[in-house]
N, C-alpha and C positions, 0 to 999 in steps of 0.2 A: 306393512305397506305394500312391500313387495308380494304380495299374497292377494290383496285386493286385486291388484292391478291383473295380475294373472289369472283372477276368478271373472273380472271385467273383462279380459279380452276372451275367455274361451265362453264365456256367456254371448258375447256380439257375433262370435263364431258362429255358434251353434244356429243364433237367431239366424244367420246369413244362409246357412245350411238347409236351415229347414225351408225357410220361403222358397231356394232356389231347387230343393227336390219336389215344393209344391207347385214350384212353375214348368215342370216337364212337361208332367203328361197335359198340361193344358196347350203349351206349343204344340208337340205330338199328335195332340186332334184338331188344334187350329188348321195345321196343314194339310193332316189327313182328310178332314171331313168338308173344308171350306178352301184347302189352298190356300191359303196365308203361311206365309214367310213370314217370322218374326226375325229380327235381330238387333243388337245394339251396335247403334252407331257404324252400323254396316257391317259388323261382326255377325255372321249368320247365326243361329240358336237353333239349328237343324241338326238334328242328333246327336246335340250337345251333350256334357254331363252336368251336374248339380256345380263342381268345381271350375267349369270349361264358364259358365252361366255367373260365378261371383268373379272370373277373372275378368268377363268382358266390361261388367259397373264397375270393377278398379281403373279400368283402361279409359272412361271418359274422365275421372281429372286429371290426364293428360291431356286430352284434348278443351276442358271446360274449366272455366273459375272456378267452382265447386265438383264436388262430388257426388255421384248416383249411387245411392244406398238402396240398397232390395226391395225395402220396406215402401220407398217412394213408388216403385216401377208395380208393388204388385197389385198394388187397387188398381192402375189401368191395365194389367193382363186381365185381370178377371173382370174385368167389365165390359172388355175386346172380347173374353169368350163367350158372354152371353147375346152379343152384338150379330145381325145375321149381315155380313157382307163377301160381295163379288173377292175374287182373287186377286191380291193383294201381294204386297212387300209392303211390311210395316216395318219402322223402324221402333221399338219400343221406347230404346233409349231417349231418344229427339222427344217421344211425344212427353217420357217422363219428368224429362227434364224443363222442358218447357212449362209444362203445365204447376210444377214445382216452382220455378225460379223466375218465369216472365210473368212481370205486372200484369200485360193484358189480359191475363187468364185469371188473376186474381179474385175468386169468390163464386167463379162456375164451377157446380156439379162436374163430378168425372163425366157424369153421360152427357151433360150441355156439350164439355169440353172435346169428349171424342167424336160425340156428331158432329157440331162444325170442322172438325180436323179432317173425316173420314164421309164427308160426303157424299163423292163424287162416286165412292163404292158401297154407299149401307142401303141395307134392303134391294140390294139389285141379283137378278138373279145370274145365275153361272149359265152362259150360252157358247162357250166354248166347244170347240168336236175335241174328241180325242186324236190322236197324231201316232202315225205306227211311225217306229223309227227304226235302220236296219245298220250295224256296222260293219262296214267293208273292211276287214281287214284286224287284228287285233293286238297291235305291237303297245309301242308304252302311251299314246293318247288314247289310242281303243280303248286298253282296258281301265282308264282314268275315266273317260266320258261313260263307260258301263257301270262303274262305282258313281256316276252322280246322277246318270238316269236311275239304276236300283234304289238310290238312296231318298229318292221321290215318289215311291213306291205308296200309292194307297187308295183308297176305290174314288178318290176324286181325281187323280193323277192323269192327266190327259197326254201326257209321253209316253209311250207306251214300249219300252226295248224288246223287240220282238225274235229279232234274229242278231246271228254274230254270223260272216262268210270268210273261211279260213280256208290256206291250202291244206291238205294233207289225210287225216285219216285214218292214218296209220293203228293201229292196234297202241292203245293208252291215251290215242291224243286227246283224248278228250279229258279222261282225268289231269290231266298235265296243263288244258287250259284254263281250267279249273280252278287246279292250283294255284297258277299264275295269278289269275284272279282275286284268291282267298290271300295270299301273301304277297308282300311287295319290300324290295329290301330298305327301297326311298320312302316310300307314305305308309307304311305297315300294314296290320293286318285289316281285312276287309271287314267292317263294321256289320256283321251282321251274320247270316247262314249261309251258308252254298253246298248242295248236294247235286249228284247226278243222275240222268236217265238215260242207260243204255240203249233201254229200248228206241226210247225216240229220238238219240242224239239232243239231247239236251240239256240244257244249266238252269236247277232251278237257285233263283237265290232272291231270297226276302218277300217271297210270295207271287215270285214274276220265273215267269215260264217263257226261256229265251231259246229259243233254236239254233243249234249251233248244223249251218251249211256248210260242205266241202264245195270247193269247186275252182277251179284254175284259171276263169276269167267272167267278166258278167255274163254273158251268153250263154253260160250252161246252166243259168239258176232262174228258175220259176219259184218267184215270193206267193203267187197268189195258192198255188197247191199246200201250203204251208198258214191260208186265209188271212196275209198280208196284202193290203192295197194301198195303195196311193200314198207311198213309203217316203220320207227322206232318208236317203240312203247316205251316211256319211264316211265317204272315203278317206281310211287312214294309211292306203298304203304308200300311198306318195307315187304311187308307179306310173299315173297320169295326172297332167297337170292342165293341160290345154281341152280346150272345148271338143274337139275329134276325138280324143280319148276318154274324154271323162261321159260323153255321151255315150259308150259301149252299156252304161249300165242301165242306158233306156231300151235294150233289148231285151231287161228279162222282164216278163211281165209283176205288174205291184210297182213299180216306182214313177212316183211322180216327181220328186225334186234330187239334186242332190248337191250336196257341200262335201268341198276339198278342203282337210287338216293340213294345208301348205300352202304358198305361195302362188299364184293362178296367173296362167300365160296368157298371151293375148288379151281379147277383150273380157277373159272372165272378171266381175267386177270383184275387187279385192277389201274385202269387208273388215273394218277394226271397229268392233261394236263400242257404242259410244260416241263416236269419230264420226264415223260416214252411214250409218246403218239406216239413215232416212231412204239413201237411197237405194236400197233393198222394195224392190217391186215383189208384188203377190203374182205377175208373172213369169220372173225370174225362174226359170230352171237348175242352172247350176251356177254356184256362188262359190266364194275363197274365204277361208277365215283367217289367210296371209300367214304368216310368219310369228313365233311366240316374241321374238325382239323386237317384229314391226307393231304387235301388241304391246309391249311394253313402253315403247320411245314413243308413240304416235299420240299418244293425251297426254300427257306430258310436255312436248314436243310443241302441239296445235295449243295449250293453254299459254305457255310461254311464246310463243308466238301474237296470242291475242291480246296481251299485257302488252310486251314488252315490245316486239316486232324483233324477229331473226332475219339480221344483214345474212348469216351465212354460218355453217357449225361444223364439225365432225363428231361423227360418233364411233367411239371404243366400246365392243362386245367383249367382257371379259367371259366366256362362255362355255360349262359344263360338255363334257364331251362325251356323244353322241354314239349310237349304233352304228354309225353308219365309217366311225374308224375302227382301227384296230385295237385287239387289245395289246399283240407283241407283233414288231415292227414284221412287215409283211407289205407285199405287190399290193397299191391302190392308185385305182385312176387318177385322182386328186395330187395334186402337190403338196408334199409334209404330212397327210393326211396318212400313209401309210408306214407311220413313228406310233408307237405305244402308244396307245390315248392315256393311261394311267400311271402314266412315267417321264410323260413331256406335256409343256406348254410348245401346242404349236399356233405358229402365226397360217391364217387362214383369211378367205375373203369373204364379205358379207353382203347381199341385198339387202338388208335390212334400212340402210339410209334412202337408197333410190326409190325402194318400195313403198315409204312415207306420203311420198308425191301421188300414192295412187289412191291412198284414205286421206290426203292432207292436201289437196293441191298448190296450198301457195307456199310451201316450202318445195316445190319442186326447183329442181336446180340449184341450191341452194346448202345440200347437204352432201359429205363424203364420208365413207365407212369401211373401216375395217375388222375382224374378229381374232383374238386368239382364245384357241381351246385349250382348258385348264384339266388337271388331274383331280375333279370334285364329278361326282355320277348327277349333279341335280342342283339347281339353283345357281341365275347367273348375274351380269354387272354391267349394265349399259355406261357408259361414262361419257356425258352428252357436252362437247366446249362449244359455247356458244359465244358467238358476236351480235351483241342485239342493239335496236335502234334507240335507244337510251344509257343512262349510266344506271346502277343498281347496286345497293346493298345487298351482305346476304338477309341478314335480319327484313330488307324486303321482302326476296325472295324467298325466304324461307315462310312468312306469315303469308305469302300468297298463295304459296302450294299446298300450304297447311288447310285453309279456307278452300280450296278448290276440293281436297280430299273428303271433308266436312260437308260442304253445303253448297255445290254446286252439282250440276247433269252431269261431271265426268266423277261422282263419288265411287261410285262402282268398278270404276277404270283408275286410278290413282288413290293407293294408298301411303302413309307420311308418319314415319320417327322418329323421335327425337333423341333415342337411345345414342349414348358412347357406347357400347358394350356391340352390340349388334353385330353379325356375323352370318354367311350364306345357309347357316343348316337353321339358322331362327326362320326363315324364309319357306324353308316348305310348307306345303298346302297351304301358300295364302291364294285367297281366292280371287287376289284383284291383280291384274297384270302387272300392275310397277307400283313398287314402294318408296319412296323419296328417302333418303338418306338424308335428313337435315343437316345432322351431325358435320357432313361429311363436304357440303356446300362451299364452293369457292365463289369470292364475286374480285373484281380488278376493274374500275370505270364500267367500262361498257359490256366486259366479258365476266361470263357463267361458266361455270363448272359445275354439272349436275351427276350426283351418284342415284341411280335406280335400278335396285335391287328385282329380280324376278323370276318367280319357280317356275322355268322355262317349262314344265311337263303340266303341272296342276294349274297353275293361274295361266295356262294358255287355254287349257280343258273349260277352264269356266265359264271364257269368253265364247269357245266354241257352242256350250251349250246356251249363252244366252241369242246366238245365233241361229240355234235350233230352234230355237222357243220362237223366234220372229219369223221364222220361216214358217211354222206351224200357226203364227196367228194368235199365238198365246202368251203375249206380252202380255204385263201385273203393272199397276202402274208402282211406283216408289211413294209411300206417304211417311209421317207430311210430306205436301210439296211445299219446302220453304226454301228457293232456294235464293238466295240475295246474290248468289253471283252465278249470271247467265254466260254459256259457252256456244 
């Protein structure tokens, strides 16, 4: 008996095996050739593996009454790949499942069923420009957003990473940024080649030819001699924040836009994609992509908000500790800040609550915050107490957030666990700013206690690029659009 059973399970194996190494290369050229995003269930499938592709159909019956078996998803892959449509995010999962499991669709052809689903994008053609993109600077989001423009990498690719602008020059540096690049001690090794070119100062890697600039401030670098124009140039050094500063980088000629990797002073408008991102103007100049905790709390935050209504909250950063401390106790501007980063938890102070008000407005006033930095290089812990204008279970709140993560406009911004086990290092490279801790959810009458979890370095990178993408004009819509709960 026991012999059946083991020859039944590595037979269902295999079967899962094989359809999911026959669903690579079809994702691989849906994107390459058409720009189509595949993923399940918001699980991207973008240079996945055979195993990366059977773990994400285990992953939906958690989320569903039944289960997505390979078998069901691969007649609508290869039916999407003979299909000619605009660019896209498709969600494989959602359509497989539906078309599986909901009545209404009960007895249409796959093709009936993908044409009414897929619309709005079949047979239309790709009029999109291409977008030269430049980055300023190359510390730990630089070279995060460089790994996800490369990874986009293919002759339909309309982001194009054209240059990197570093200090220095020195004799090696180049092989050493390189490096940096190829290896990472938090997200690993770099998926794919990277060599260099002496000659021309520069990194090739996966087919993309990025020019690496020295220079000491914007004013000394001419993009267009390098046949870069009309660039967003995305500043990661953090070394200007306000509109006077951050405009130095419209002296060198090729740039026409640019976005700040932090927090943005004055009137710059302070973008938490998702959230606020309608009001990103096409002639918008320079924009903010805020803060990776104001990413994290701020849909989260605004969806609880539109349920429930927040009288008034704090919010606790429990939060990975940064470059910008020490690593052995030493002279720093900051208070506490100048203690071991990896040998203390120090209490520090956070924008992150006031900042909300600037993607969220009607929590302004309404929110207080403080951070401590923890002895972890990556992945942190917003801890949101909330006072809201109702009473509430968790088993409410927890099916709401659940739903909101699933099938609503903030999916891409909220993702949701149900795991006991769970822990900060399961957390890196998620691609969506905040994870809901279900597990972890307090409720008391009228008060909340929210855990969300978020890989301050990677799921703030993603959001930066889907802000890139809307600056350039190259927004995909999300199919299906089904979404039963509006934000």
């Amino acid at each position: 008996m026991n012999q059946e059973i083991e020859q039944a399970l590595l037979v269902s194996w295999q079967e899962r095996q094989e359809l999911a190494e026959q669903m690579l290369p079809i994702i691989g050229r849906l994107y390459r050739n058409q720009s189509i995003e595949i993923s399940i269930y918001g699980r991207t499938l973008l240079g996945a593996s055979a195993i990366d592709v059977i773990k994400a159909h285990r992953a939906v019956r958690l989320k569903e009454k039944q289960k997505l078996r390979l078998r069901e998803s691969w007649p609508i892959l290869d039916a999407l790949s003979k299909m000619h449509l605009a660019p896209t995010h498709i969600d494989l999962g959602k359509l497989a499942y539906a078309y599986q499991y909901d009545p209404v669709f009960k007895g249409l052809a796959i093709d009936e069923y993908l044409a009414s689903q897929l619309s709005s994008v079949l047979d239309c053609e790709d009029e999109q420009q291409s977008q030269d993109v430049v980055l300023y600077g190359f510390g730990r989001i630089g070279r995060l957003l460089a790994r996800l423009l490369i990874e986009r990498q293919g002759s339909h690719n309309k982001l194009r990473l054209k240059a990197i602008v570093v200090r220095g020059g020195e004799q090696g540096d180049l092989e050493k940024r390189a490096s940096l690049l190829r290896r990472d001690s938090v997200h690993g090794p770099f998926n794919g080649s990277i060599t260099i070119d002496e000659e021309r100062q520069a990194i090739k890697a996966n087919g993309s030819f990025i020019q690496i600039i020295y220079a000491n401030n914007p004013v000394e670098v001419d993009y267009k001699q390098y046949g870069i124009d009309d660039a967003i140039v995305v500043d990661n050094t953090g070394k200007w924040r306000d509109e006077a500063g951050l405009s130095q980088h419209f002296k060198s000629k090729g740039v026409a836009k640019v976005l700040l990797t932090a927090p943005g002073k004055g009137e710059i408008k302070n973008i938490v994609y998702g959230v606020n991102d309608s009001q990103v103007d096409s002639l918008d100049k320079i924009l903010s992509a805020a803060s990776c905790t104001t990413n994290a709390i701020t849909p989260v935050l605004k969806a609880m908000d539109l349920k429930y209504g927040i009288e008034n909250g704090h919010v606790e950063t429990v939060h990975s500790y940064t470059n910008d401390q020490n690593l052995i106790d030493n002279f720093h501007q900051g208070q506490r800040r100048g203690r071991s980063a990896p040998l203390n938890m120090v209490i520090t102070e956070t924008g992150a609550a006031k900042a909300v008000a600037k993607a969220y407005p009607g929590l302004a006033g309404k929110l207080t915050g403080s951070a401590i930095r923890v002895p972890t290089p990556n992945v942190s812990l917003a801890i949101l107490n909330l006072n809201l204008n109702q009473d509430v279970t968790k088993d409410q709140v927890n099916a709401y957030l659940r739903d909101m993560a699933l099938f609503s406009e903030l999916q891409q911004q909220i993702d949701y666990t149900a795991s006991t086990e769970i822990v900060s290092s399961d957390i890196v490279g998620s691609r969506t700013p905040s994870v809901v801790d279900s597990e972890a959810t307090i409720t008391s009458e009228n008060r909340a206690t929210l855990y969300i979890w978020y890989d301050n370095e990677f799921g703030y990178s993603c959001q930066v690029m889907k802000l890139i993408q809307h600056m350039a004009g190259l927004v995909a819509p999300n199919l299906p659009k089904s979404y039963p709960l509006q934000v």
